[in-house]
LOVO-511468 format. One line per field, with one value per residue: residue in three letters; x, z negated, y of N, C-alpha, C in turn. Coordinates in Angstrom, 1 decimal, decimal comma, always signed. Layout:
// residues N
aa [ALA:...] .
n_c1 [X:...] .
n_c3 [Z:...] .
n_c2 [Y:...] .
ca_c1 [X:...] .
ca_c3 [Z:...] .
ca_c2 [Y:...] .
c_c1 [X:...] .
c_c3 [Z:...] .
c_c2 [Y:...] .
***
This chain:
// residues 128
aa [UNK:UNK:UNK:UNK:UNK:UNK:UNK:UNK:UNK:UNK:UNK:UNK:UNK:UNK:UNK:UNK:UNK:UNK:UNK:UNK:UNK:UNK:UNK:UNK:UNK:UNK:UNK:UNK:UNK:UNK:UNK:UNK:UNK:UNK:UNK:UNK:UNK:UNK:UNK:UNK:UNK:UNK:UNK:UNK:UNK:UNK:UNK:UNK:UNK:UNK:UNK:UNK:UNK:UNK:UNK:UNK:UNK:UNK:UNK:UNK:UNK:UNK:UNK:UNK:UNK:UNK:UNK:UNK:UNK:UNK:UNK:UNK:UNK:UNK:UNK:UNK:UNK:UNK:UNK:UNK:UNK:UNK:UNK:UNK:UNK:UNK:UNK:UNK:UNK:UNK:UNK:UNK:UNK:UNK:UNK:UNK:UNK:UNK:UNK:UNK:UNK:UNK:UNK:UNK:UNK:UNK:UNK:UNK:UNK:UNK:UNK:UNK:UNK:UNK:UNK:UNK:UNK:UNK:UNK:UNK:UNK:UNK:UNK:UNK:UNK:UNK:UNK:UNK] .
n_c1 [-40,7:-39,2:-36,0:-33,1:-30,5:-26,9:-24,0:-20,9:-18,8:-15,2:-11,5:-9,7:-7,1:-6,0:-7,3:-8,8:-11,3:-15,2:-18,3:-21,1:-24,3:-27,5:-30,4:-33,4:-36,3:-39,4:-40,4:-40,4:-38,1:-37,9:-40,3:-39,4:-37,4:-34,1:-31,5:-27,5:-25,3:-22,2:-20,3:-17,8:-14,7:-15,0:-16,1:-18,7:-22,2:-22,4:-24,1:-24,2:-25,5:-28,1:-30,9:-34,0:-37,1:-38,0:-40,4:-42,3:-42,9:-41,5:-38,7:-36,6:-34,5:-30,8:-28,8:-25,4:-22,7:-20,4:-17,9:-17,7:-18,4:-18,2:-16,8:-18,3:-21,3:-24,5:-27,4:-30,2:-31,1:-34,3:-35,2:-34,1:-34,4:-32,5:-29,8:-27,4:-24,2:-21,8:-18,4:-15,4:-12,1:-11,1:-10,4:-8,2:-9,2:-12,3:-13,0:-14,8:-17,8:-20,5:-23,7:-27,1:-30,2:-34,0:-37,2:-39,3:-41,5:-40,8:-40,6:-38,6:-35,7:-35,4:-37,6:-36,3:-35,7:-35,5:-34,3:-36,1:-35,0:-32,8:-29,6:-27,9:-24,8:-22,2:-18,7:-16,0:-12,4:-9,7:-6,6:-3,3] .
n_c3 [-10,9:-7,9:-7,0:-4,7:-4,3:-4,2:-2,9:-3,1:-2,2:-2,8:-3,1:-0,5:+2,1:+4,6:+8,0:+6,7:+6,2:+5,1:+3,5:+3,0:+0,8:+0,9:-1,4:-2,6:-5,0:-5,2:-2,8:+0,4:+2,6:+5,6:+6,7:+7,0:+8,1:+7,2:+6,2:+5,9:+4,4:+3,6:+1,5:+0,8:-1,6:-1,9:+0,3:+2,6:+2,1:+4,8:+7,4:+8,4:+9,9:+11,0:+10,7:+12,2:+11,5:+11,0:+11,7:+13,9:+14,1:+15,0:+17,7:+16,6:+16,7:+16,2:+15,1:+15,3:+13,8:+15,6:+14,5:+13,1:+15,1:+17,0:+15,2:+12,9:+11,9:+11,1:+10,1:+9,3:+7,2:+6,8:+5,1:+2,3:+1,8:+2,7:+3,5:+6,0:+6,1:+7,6:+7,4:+9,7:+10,3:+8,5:+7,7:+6,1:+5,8:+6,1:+2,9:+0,6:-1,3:-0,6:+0,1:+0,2:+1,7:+2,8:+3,2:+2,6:+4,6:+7,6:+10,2:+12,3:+13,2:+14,5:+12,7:+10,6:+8,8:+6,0:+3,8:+0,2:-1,5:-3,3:-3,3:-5,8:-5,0:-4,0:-4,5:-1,7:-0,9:+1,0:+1,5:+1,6] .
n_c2 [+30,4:+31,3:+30,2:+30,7:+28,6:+28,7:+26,1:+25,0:+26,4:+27,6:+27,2:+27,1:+26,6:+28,6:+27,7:+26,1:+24,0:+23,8:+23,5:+24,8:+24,9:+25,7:+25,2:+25,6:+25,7:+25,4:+26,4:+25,4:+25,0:+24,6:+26,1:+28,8:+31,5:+31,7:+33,5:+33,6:+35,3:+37,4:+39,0:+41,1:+41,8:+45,1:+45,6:+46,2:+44,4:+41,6:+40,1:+36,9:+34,4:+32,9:+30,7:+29,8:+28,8:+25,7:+24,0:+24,4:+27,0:+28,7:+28,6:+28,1:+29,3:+29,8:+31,9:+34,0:+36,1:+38,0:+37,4:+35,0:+33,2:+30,1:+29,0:+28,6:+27,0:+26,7:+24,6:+22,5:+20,7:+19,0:+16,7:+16,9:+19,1:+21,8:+23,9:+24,4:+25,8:+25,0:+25,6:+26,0:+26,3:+28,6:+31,8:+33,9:+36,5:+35,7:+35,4:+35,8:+36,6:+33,9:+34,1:+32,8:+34,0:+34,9:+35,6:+34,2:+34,7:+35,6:+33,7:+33,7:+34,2:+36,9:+38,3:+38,2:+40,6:+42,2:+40,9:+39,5:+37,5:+36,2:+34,1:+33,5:+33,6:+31,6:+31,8:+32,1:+31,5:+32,3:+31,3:+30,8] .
ca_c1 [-39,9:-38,6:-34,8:-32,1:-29,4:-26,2:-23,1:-19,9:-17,4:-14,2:-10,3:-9,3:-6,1:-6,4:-7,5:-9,3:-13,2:-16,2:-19,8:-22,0:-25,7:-28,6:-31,6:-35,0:-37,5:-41,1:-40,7:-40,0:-37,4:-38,1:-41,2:-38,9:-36,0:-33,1:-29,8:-26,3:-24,7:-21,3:-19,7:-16,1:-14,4:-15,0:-16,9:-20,7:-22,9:-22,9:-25,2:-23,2:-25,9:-29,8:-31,6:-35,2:-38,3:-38,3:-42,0:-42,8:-43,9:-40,8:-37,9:-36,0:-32,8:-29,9:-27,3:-24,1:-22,2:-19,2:-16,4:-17,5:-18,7:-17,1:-16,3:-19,3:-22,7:-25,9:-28,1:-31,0:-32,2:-35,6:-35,8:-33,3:-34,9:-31,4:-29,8:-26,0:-23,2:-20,6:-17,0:-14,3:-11,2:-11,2:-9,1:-8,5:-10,5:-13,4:-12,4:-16,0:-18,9:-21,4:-25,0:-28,6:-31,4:-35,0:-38,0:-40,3:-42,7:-40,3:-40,2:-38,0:-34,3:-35,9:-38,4:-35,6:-34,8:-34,9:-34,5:-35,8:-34,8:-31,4:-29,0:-26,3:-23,7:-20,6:-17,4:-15,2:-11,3:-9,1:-5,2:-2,4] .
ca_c3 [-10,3:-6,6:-6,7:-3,6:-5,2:-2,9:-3,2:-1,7:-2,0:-3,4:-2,6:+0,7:+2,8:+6,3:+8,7:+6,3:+6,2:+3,5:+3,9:+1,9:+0,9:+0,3:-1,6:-2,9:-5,8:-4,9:-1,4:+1,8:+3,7:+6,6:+6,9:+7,2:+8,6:+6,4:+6,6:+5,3:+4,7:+3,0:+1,0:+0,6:-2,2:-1,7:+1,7:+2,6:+2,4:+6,1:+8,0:+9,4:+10,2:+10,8:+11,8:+12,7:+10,7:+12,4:+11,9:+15,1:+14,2:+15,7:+18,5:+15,3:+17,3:+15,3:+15,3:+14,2:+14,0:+16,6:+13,6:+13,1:+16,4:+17,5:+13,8:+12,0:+12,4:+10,6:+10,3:+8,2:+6,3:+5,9:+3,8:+1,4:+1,9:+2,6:+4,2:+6,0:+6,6:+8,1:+7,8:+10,1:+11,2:+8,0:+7,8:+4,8:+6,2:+5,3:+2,0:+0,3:-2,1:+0,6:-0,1:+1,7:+1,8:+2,8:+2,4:+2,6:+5,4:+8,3:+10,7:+13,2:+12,8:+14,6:+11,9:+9,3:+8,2:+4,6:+2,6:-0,7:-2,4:-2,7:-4,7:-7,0:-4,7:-4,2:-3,9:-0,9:-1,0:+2,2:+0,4:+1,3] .
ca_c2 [+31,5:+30,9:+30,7:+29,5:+28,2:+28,1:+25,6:+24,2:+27,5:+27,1:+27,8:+26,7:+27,1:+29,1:+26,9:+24,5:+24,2:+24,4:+23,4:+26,0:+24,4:+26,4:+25,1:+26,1:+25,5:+25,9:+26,5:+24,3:+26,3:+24,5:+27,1:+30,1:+31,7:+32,0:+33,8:+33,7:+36,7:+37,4:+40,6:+40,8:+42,9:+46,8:+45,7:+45,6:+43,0:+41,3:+39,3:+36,3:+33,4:+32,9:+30,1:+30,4:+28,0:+24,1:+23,6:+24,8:+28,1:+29,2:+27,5:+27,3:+29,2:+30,3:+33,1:+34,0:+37,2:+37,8:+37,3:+33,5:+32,3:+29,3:+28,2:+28,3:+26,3:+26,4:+23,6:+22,1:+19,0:+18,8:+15,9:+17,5:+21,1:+22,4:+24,5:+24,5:+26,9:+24,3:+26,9:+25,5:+27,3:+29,2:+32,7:+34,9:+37,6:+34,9:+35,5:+36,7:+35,4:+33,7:+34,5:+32,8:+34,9:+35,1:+36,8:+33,5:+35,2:+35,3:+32,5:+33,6:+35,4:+38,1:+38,9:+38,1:+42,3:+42,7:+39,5:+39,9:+36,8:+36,0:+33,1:+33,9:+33,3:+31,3:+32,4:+31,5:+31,7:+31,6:+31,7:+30,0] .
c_c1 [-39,1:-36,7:-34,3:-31,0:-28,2:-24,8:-22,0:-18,9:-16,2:-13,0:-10,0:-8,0:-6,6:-6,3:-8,4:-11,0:-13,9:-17,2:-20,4:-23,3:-26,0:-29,7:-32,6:-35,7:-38,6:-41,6:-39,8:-39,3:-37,7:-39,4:-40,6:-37,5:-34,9:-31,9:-28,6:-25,6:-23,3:-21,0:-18,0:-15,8:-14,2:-15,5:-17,9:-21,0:-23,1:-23,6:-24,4:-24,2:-27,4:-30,1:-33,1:-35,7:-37,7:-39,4:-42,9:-43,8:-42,6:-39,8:-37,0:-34,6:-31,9:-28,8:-26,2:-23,3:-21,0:-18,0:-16,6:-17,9:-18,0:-16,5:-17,3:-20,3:-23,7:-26,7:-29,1:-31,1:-32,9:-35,8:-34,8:-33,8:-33,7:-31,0:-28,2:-25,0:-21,6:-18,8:-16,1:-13,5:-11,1:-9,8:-9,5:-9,2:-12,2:-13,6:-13,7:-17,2:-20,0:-23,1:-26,5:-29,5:-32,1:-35,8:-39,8:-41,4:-41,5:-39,9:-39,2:-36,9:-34,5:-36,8:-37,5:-35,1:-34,7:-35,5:-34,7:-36,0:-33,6:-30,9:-28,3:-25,1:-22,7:-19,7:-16,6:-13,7:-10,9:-7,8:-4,4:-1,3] .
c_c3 [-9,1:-6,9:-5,4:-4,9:-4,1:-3,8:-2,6:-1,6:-2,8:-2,6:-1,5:+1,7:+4,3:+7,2:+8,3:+6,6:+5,1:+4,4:+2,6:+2,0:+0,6:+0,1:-2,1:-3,7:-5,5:-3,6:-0,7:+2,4:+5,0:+7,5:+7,9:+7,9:+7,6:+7,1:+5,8:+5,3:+3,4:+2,0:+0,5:-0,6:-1,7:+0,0:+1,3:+2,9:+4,0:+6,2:+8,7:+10,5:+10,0:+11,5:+11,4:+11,6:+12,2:+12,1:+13,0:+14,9:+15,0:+16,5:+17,4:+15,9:+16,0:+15,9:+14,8:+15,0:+14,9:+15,5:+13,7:+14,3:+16,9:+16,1:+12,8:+12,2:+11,3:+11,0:+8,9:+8,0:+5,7:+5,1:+2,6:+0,9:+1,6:+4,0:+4,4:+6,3:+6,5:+8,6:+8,4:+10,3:+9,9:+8,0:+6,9:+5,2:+5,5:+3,9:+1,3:-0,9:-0,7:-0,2:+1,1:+0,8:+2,7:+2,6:+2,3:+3,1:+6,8:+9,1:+11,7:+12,5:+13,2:+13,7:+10,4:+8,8:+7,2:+3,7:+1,4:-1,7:-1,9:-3,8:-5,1:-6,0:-4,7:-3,5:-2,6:-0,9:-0,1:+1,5:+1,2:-0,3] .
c_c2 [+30,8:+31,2:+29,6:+29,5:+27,7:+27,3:+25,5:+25,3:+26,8:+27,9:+27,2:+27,1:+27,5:+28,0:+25,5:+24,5:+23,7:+24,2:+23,9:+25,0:+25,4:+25,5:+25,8:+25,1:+25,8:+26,0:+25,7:+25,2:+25,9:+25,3:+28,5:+30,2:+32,0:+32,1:+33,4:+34,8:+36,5:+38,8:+40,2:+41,7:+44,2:+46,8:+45,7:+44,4:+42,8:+40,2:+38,6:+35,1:+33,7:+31,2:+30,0:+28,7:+26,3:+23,7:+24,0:+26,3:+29,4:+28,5:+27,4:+27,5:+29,8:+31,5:+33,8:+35,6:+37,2:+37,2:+35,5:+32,6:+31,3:+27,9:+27,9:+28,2:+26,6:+25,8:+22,9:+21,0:+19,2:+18,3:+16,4:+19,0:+21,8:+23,4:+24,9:+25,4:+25,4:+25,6:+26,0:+26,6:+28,7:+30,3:+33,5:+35,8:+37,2:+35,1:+36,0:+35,9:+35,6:+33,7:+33,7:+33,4:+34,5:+35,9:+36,0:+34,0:+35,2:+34,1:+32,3:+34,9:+37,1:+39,3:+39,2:+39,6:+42,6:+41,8:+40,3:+38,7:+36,1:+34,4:+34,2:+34,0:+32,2:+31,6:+31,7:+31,9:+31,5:+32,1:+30,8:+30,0] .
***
């Protein structure tokens, strides 16, 4: 059975930063595009992060929602088969369990529209 498995949340004071992983059993993420998405309590699930396949089946760009622009990267390691959400500049607002998705056929963020394989989540805290 395919699962991602994401890590790295935790409590954090405003302003601090968090590197989220995402991995994968069975599949090479470096194939596909995978996102990051958040949900907050009594919010919707959003779409914060994509970055596109690096096997050359796509330019392997990435994208990030207006709320974290500036503060938050995504980035891969192949030989790890991972997958990063680098949080700087964190602000309670951030406050959410973080989520990557897929749908192991999209190579590009463009094609990325309705992941259907998700992790469990980890929580993120922004508190003072």
């Amino acid at each position: 059975q395919v699962q991602l498995v994401e890590s790295g949340g935790g409590l954090v004071r405003p302003g601090g930063s968090l590197r989220l992983s995402c991995t994968a059993s069975q599949f090479t993420l470096d194939y596909y595009a995978i996102g990051w998405f958040r949900q907050a309590p009594g919010k919707e699930r959003e779409g914060i992060s994509c970055i596109g396949s690096s096997d050359g089946s796509s330019d392997g760009s990435t994208n990030y929602t207006n709320s974290v622009k500036g503060r938050f990267t995504i980035s891969r390691d192949n030989a790890n088969n991972t997958i990063y959400l680098q949080m700087n500049s964190l602000k309670p607002e951030d406050t959410a369990v973080y989520y990557c998705a897929t749908d192991f056929w999209a190579v590009s963020c463009q094609q990325l529209r309705s992941p259907n394989y998700w992790g469990q989540g980890t929580q993120v805290t922004v508190s003072s």
